[in-house]
C-alpha positions as CSV (number, residue, x, y, z in Angstrom):
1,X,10.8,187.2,85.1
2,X,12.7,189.7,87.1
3,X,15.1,188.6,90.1
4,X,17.4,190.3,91.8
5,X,19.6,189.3,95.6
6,X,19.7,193.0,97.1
7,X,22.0,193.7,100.3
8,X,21.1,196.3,103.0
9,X,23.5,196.7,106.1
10,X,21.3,197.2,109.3
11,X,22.5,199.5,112.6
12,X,20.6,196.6,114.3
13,X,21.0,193.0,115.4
14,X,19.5,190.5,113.2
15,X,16.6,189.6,115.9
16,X,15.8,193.5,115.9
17,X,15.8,193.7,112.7
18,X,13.6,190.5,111.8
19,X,10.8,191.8,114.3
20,X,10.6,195.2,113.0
21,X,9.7,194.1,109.8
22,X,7.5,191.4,110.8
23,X,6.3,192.6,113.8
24,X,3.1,194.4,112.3
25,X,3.1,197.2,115.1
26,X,6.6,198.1,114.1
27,X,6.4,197.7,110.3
28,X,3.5,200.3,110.6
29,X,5.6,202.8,111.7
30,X,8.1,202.8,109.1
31,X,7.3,200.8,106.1
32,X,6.8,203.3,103.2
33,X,5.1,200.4,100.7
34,X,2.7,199.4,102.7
35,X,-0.3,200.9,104.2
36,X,-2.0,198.4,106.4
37,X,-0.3,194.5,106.5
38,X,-2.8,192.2,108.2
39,X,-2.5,188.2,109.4
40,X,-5.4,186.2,108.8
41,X,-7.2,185.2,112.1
42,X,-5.3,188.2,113.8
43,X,-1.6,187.4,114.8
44,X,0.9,189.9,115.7
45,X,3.0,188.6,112.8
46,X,3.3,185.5,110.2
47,X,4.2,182.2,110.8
48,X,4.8,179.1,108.2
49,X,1.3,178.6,106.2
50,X,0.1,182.4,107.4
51,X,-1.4,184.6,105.0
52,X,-0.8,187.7,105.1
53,X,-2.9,190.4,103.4
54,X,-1.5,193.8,102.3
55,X,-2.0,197.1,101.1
56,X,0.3,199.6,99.0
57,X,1.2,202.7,100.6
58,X,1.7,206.3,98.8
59,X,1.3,206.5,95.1
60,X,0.6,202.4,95.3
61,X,-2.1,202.4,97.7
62,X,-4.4,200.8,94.9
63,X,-2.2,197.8,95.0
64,X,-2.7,194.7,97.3
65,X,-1.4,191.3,97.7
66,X,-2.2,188.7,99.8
67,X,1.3,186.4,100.6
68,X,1.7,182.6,102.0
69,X,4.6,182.1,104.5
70,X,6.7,179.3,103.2
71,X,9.5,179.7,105.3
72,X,9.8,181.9,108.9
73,X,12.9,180.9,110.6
74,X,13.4,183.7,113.3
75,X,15.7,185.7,113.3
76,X,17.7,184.4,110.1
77,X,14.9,183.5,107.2
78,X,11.5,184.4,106.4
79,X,10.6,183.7,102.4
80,X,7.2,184.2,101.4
81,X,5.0,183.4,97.8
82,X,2.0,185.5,96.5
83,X,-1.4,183.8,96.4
84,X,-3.7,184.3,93.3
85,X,-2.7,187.2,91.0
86,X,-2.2,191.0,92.0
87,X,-2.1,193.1,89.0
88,X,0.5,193.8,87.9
89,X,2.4,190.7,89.6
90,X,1.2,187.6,87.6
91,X,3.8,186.0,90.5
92,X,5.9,187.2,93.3
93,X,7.7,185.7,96.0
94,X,10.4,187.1,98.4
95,X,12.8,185.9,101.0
96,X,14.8,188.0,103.8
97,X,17.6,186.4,105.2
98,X,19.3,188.6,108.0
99,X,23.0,187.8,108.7
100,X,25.2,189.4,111.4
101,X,27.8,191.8,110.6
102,X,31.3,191.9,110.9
103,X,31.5,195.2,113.6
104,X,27.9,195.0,114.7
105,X,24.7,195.8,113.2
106,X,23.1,193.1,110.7
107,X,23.1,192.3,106.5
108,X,19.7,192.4,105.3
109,X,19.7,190.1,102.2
110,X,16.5,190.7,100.6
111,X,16.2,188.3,97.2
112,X,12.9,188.7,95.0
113,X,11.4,186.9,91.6
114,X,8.6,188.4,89.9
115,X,6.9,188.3,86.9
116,X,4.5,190.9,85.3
117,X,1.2,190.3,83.6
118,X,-0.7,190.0,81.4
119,X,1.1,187.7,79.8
120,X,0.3,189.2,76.3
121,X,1.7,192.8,77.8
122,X,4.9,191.4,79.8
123,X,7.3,192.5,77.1
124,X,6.2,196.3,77.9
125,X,4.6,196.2,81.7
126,X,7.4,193.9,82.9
127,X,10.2,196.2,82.9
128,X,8.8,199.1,83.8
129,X,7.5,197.0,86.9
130,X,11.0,195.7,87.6
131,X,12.4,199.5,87.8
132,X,9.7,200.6,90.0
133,X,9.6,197.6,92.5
134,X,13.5,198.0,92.7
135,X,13.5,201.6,93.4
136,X,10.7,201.0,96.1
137,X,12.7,198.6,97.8
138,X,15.8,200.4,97.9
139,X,13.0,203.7,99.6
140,X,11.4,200.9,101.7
141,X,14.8,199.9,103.7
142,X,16.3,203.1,103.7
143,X,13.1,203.8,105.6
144,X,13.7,201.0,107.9
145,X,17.4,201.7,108.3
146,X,16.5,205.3,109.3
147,X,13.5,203.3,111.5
148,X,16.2,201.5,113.3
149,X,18.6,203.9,114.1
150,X,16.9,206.1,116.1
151,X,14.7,203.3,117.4
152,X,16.2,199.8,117.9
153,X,16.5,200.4,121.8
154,X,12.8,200.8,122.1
155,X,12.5,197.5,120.2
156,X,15.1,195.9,122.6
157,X,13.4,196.8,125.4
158,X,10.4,195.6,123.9
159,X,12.1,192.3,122.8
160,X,13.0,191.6,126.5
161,X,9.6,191.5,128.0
162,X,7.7,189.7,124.9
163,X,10.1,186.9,124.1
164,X,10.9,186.5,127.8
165,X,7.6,185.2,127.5
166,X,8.7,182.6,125.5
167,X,6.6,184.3,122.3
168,X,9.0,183.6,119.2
169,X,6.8,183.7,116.7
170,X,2.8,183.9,115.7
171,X,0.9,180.8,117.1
């Protein structure tokens, strides 16, 4: 099983940040490993017990995973588990915890366990699996780094007028 605590400094606040990536109509527009992301029964983003269903993006397209929200604290935590298998994850689960930064801006810390199958070809699919998920993650918030810098205003603005409505999260 692979698991790693990764850290990514943000040029954004941690409740910018948060709904960018779980916002699905700001994920779409910078998230390079995914493709289409999709709540069941439709909500704008997860929520404890949501599943989410997703599809790879790029060269991973043919990959999907469906995920359970175990944990969606905004702004500071969201962790989430896969259901069922997705080759080649036998198990995955994720968390994002977002932390302010000393100067402005946010720490991203993204911590991930996963596990390659089959079980009979771990030994060899597991670490090549490891390398590529790492190096897609590092690609996939760079992306959103870059995302946020020339957009986090635009998110503001749209922060104001949604959570004024007293929206924090999917119903």
């Amino acid at each position: 099983m692979a698991h790693e605590r990764m850290v990514f400094p943000m040029p954004a606040s941690c409740e910018v940040v948060f709904d960018v990536f779980h916002y699905h109509q700001w994920r779409a527009r910078w998230d390079s490993l995914v493709s289409h992301t999709e709540v069941d029964g439709g909500a704008p983003c997860p929520s404890v017990g949501a599943v989410s269903a997703s599809t790879g993006g790029g060269l991973l397209r043919a990959l999907s995973m469906r995920t359970e929200f175990i944990s969606y604290q905004r702004p500071r935590l969201a962790a989430a588990r896969m259901v069922g298998t997705s080759f080649p994850f036998s198990k995955w689960a994720a968390s994002m915890k977002h932390e302010s930064a000393p100067g402005g801006g946010s720490l991203l810390i993204y911590t991930y366990n996963i596990e390659a199958g089959p079980r009979v070809l771990r030994w060899l699919v597991e670490p090549v699996v490891r390398l590529v998920f790492r190096r897609q993650t590092v690609k996939r918030f760079a992306r959103m780094h870059a995302f946020l810098s020339a957009h986090a205003g635009e998110v503001e603005a749209w922060q104001r007028g949604y959570h004024a409505n007293g929206v924090t999260e999917a119903r």
